[in-house]
C-alpha positions in Angstrom: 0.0 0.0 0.0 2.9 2.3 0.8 4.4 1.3 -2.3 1.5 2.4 -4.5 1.3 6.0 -2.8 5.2 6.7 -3.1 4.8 5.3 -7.4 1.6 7.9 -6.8 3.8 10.5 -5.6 6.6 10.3 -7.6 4.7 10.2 -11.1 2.7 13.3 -10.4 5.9 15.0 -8.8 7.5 14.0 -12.4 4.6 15.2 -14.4 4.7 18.6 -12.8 8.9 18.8 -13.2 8.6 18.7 -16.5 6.5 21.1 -18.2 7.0 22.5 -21.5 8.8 25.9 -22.8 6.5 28.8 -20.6 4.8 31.3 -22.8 6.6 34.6 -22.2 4.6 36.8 -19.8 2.6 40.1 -21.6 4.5 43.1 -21.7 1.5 45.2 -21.4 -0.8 45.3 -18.2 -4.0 43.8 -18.6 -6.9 46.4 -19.0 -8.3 48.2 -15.8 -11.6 49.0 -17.4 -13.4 45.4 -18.3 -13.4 44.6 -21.7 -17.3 43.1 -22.5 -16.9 43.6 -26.8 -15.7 40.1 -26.6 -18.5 38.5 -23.9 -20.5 35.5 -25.1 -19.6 31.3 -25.9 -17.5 29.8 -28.1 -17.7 26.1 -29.1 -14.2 24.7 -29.0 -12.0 22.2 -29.7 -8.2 21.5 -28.1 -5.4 19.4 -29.4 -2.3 18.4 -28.2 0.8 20.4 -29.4 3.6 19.1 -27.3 4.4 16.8 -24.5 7.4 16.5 -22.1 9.5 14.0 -21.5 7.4 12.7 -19.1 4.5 12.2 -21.0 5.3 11.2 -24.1 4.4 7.3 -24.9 2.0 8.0 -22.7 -2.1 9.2 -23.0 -1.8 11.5 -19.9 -2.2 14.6 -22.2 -5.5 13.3 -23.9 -8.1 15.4 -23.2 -11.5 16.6 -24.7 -10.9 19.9 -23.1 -13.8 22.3 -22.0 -16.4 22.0 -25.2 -17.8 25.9 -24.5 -15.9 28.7 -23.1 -17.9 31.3 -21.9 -16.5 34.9 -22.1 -18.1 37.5 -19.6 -17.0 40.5 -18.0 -13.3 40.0 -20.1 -12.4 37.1 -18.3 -13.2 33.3 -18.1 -11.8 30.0 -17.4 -10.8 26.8 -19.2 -10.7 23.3 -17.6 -8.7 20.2 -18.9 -9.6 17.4 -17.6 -6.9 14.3 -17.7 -8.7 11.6 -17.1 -6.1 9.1 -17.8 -3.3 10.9 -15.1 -3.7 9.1 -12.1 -5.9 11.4 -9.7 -7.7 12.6 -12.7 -6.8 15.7 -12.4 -8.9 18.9 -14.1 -6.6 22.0 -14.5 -8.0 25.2 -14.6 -6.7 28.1 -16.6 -8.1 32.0 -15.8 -7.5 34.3 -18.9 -8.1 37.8 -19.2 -9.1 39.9 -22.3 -7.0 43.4 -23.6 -9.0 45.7 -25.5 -7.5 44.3 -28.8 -9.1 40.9 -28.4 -5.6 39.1 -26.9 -6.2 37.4 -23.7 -3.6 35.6 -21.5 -3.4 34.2 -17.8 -1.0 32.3 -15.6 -1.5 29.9 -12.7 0.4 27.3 -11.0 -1.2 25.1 -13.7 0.5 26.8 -16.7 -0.3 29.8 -18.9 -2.9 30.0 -21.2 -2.9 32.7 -24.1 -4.4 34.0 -26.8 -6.5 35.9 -29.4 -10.1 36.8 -30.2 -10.7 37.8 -33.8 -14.1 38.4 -35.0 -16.1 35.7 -34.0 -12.9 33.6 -33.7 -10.9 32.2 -30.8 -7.4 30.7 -31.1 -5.0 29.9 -28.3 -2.6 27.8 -26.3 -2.7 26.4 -23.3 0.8 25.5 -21.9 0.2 23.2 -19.1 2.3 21.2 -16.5 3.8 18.2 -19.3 1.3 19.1 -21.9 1.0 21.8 -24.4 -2.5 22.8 -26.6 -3.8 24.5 -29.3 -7.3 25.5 -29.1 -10.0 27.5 -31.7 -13.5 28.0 -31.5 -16.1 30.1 -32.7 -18.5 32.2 -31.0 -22.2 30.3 -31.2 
């Protein structure tokens, strides 16, 4: 029993040792007013884009990501669920928008970042072993 919670341990100590290149930060503060041009859903999809050492050979990155991301205020969230990482663990990602439609965030999860064009978003999500592209389009 001890034995399965040190393997437990030490593969989710591994995962999170070996993330991906980071995203560099935004040179530009983040809006103080809240940008609402860009409020609504958009139906997405994700796909991986990179793996670390870690998880490569491995399904740990597969994900069907969050299927509708909901913009309000200038900010929202995106969940990842791993369902094949032992623990299943759901990382959650907090973006903020800029009055020119970019958004970005950072957590201990990772950093997510992006764009809104029209009624089209694009970004990635670089996680803790796993890295993403997403899209969508605003429903």
């Amino acid at each position: 029993m001890l034995e399965a919670r040190l393997y437990t341990t030490i593969l989710l100590l591994m995962i999170a040792g070996c993330a991906g290149p980071m995203v560099p930060a935004r040179s530009g503060a983040p809006a103080s007013t809240s940008v609402t041009a860009f409020n609504g859903s958009y139906r997405t999809t994700i796909r991986v884009t990179g793996t670390s050492a870690a998880a490569q050979g491995t399904n740990w990155c597969d994900t069907q990501g969050q299927p509708v991301v909901t913009v309000a205020n200038g900010q929202f969230t995106y969940a990842v669920p791993h369902p094949n990482v032992p623990g299943s663990m759901t990382p959650t990602f907090m973006a903020t928008m800029a009055q020119d439609g970019s958004f970005s965030g950072q957590s201990v999860d990772g950093t997510i970042a992006g764009q809104v064009s029209g009624a089209q978003m694009t970004g990635t999500i670089n996680g803790q072993g796993c890295i993403y592209g997403f899209s969508g389009n605003r429903t």
